[in-house]
N, C-alpha and C positions, 0 to 999 in steps of 0.2 A: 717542816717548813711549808706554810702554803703556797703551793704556785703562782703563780705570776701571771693574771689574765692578759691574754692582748686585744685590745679594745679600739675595735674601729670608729678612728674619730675623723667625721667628715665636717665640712664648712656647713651650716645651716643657711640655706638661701633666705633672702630677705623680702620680709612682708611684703603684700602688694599696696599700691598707694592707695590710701583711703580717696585720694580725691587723684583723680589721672593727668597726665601733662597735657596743656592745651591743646597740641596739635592730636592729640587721642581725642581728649574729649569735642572740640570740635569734628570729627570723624564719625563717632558715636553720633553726635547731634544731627548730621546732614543724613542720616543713613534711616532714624527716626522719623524724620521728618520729610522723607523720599515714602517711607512705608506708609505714611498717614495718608498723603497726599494720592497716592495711588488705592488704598481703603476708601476715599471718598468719592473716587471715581462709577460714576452708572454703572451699572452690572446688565448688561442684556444679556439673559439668556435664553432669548427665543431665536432660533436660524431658520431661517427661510430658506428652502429648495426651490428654487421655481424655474420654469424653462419658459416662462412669458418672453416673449421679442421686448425691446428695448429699444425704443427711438433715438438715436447716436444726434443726427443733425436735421433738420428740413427746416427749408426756406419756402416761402409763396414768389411769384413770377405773374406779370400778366398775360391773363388766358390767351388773350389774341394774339401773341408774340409766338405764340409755336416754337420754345426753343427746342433746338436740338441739345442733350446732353451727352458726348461720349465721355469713355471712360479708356484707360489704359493707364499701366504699372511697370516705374523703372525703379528707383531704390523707393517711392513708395508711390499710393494711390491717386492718381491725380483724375478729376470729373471737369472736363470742361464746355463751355457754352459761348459759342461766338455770335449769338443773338439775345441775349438775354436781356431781359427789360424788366424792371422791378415794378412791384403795384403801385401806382400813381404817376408813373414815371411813363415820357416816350423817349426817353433816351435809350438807345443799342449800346449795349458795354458787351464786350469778351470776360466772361469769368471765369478764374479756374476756384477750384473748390479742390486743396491738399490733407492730406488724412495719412498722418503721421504713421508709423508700423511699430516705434516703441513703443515696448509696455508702459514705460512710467508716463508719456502722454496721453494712455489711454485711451486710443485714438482717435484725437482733438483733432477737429476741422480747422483750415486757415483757409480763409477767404482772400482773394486777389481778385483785383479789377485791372480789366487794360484798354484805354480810349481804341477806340475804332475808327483808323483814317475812311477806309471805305464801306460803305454800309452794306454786309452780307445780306442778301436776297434770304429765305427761309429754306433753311438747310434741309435736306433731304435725309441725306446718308453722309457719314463722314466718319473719316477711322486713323489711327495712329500709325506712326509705317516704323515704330522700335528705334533702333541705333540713327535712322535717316532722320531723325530731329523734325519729322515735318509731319502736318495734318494734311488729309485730302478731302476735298466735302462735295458734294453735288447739291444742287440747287435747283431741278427741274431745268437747266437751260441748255440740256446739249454741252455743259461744260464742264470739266473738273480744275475746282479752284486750287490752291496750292498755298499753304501757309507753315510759317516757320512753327514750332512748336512751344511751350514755354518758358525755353532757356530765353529765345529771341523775342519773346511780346507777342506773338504770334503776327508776325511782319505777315504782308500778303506781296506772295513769291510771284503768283500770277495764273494764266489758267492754258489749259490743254483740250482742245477738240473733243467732243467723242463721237462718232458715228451713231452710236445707239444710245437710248434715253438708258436710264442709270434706275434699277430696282433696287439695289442695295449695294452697298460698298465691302471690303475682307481685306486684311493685309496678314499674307504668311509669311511671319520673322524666319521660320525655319528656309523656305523657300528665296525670301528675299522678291517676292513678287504680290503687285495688284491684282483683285480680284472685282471686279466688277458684275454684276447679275440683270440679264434683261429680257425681254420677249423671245423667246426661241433662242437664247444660246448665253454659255459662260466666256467674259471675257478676260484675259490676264494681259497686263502691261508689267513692263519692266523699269524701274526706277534708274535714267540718267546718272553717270558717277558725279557731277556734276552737285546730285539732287536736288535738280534745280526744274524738272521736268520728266516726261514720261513717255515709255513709248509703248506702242500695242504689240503684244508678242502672239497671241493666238484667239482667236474667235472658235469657239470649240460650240458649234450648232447642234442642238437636241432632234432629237429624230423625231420626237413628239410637238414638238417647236410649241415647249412648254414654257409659262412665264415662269422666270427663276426668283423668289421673294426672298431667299435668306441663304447665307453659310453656316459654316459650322466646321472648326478645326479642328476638332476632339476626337474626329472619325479613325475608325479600327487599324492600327500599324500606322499612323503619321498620316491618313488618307484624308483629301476635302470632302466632306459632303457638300450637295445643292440641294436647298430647298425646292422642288421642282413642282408645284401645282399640290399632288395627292401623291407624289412621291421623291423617295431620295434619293440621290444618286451619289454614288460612290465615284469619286477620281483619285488616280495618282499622279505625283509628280515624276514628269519626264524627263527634267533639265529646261533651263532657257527660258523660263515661262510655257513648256508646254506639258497639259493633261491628257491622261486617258481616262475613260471611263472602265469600271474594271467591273460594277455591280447595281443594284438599286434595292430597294426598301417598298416594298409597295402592299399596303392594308389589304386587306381580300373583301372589304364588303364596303367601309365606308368611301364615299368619292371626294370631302373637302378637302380642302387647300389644307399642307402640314404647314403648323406656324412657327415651328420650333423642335428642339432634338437636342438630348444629349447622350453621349456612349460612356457605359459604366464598362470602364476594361477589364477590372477586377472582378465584376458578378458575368461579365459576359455577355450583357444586356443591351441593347440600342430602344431609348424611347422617342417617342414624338408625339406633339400637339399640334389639335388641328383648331379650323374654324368655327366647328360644331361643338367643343368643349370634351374634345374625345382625347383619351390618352393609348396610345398602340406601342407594342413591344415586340421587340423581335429578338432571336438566337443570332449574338455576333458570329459564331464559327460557320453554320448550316447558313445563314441569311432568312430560315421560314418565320414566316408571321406568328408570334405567338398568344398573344390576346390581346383586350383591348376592353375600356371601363371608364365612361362617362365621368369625370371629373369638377366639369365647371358648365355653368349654364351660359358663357360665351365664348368668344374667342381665345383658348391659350396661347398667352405670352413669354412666356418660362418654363420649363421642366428641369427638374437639376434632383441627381440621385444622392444620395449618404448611404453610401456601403458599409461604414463602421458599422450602422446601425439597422441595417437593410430596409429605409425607409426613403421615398420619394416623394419631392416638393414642387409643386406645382402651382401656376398663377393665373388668374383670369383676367380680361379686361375688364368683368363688371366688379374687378378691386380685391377679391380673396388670395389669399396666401393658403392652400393647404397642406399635410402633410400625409401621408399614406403609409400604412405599415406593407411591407412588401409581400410580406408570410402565409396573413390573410386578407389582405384587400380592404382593410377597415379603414376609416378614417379615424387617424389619430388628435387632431389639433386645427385649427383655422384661425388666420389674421385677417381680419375686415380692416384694410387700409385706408383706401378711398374708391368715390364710383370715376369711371372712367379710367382708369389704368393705362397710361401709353407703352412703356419700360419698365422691366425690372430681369436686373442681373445680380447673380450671386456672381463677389469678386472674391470671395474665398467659402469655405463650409460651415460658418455660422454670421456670414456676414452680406448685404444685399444692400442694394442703391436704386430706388424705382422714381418713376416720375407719371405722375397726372397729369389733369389742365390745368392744375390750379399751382401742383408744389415739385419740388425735388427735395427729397429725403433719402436718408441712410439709416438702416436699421440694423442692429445681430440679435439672430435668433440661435441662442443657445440649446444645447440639448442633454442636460444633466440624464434625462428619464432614461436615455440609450443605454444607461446602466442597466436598466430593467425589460429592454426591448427582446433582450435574450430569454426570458421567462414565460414568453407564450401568453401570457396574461394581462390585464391593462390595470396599471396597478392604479389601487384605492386610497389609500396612504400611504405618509412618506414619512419617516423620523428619524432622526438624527440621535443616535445612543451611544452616552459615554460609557468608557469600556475600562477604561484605568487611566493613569496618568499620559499623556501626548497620546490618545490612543482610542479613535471614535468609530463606528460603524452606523452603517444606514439601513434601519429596517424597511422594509418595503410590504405593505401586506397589498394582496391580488384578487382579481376580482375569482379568480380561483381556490379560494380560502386557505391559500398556502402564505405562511411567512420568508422573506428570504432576510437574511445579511450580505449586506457586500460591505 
């Protein structure tokens, strides 16, 4: 008898639908019709590297107006002018100029205007005093004025005495105290809890009874520098508004007025600009003078280091922006702004705010190449190589006939 197969009998699943159910095939359609739509779209496939500056904002101002622009930063950038007079215009407005810090507004300017009860005389010096809400300006008259800050319109608070003419104004947030600069000595007042007024806490007289033209907070361990003629001076804080003097900075050959200084903590370095378009360097730790390298054919306005990239920026009044390789002394790159150059500050490390006769403007100068500053070489070309899927590199060829990848 023949056996008996057992025979696996399973369910046959059922055909697929010739034509699909509408919410499929509507699904299918929108999904076609997403892929087309994005197939038609322009293809660029050229990318540009470039480290060009980029003009962010500038406005024109009339020349005769002499405003004064400071600058100070609580949760973002604020540029203000409490003389400002537009071209064709004589009317005096206070204007502040706001520069957002988000990325997504890409750091879009807002313009404010605020009417002027009383007409500020032609500001001198004028500086922010932080948490105290208040602006302090001198005007050539023996006086320092006193105004609210932007939260209040900038109300005018009123004015305070001063025994000495006024060469530059400083406010140190760390310290909580004014800094005043003038013929033969550094002044410091003390901000009233009141903040509503000021008092003198120490006249600190140079031995040289040198005119003081400039500060600078950035000095070695939390210390002020004074601009002091052809040399720097180093001060600590005492308490109470008072300084000591603890060191100085002083070139060994050239005699011109230093017009400016900045101290790189991390390379070690203290530079400064003088009147002659000289740039001098010193050994933070020893204090000896270490060289020093003609820069600009006037007076410098700016010096400011980039340790990421061991390269130094430097400004002139007759309007260049340079940048300096640090390694070998070469000139890397120059911005022809404009002639006459009054101001310019870097408020961050690719970011600067200068002023002319004629304009106030905001600029960032980027610096992609610092990828390449490391190579010793000043590189020739630049290209962008895909490498596989999410996955690109940057050829660099040098003037040293080497290729690199980063």
């Amino acid at each position: 008898m023949m056996p008996i197969k057992n025979w696996n009998i399973t369910k046959m699943s059922p055909s697929p639908r010739l034509i699909p159910q509408w919410k499929d095939l509507k699904l299918l359609i929108n999904n076609i019709l997403k892929d087309i739509k994005a197939d038609e779209k322009p293809k660029n496939d050229v990318i540009v590297l470039s480290d060009w500056p980029e003009t962010l904002y500038q406005e024109p101002h009339q020349p005769q107006s002499k405003p004064f622009i400071c600058f100070y930063a609580i949760d973002v950038n604020y540029f203000v002018s409490l003389n400002w007079v537009e071209p064709h215009s004589k009317q005096i407005q206070a204007v502040l100029w706001v520069q957002k810090k988000d990325t997504e507004m890409g750091g879009m300017i807002e313009k404010m205007k605020f009417p002027v009860m009383d007409q500020v005389p032609p500001v001198e010096a004028m500086v922010h005093t932080g948490s105290h809400h208040m602006l302090i300006a001198y005007c050539g008259d023996m006086r320092l004025r006193l105004f609210e800050d932007h939260q209040q319109a900038f109300i005018f608070l009123g004015t305070v005495p001063s025994r000495f003419s006024v060469s530059c104004l400083c406010y140190d947030s760390e310290a909580e105290i004014l800094l005043s600069g003038t013929l033969g000595a550094v002044v410091t007042w003390l901000i009233l809890p009141n903040s509503r007024s000021l008092q003198m806490a120490q006249t600190v007289l140079l031995f040289d009874h040198e005119f003081v033209q400039g500060f600078s907070l950035n000095g070695p361990q939390g210390s002020l520098l004074a601009l002091c003629e052809d040399k720097v001076r180093v001060f600590t804080h005492q308490g109470q508004g008072q300084l000591k003097e603890r060191k100085k900075f002083t070139p060994t050959a050239s005699g011109s007025f230093i017009t400016c200084s900045f101290t790189c903590v991390s390379q070690g370095y203290f530079y400064a600009g003088n009147k002659d378009g000289e740039i001098h360097a010193w050994s933070l730790d020893q204090g000896n003078f270490l060289h020093s390298f003609q820069a600009h054919s006037s007076s410098v306005i700016c010096v400011y280091s980039r340790p990421e990239t061991y390269t130094l920026l430097t400004a002139g009044r007759e309007g260049i922006v340079k940048e300096w390789n640090l390694a070998f002394g070469n000139l890397l790159r120059q911005l022809n702004i404009d002639e006459d150059l009054q101001q310019l500050q870097f408020i961050d490390d690719t970011t600067f705010f200068c002023q002319t006769t004629h304009t106030f403007s905001l600029h960032h100068l980027p610096y992609f190449y610092s990828l390449f500053n490391v190579c010793g070489s000043a590189p020739e070309q630049v290209q962008r190589v895909c490498c596989g899927h999410n996955w690109t590199r940057i050829l660099c060829a040098t003037q040293d006939g080497l290729l690199r990848f980063l």
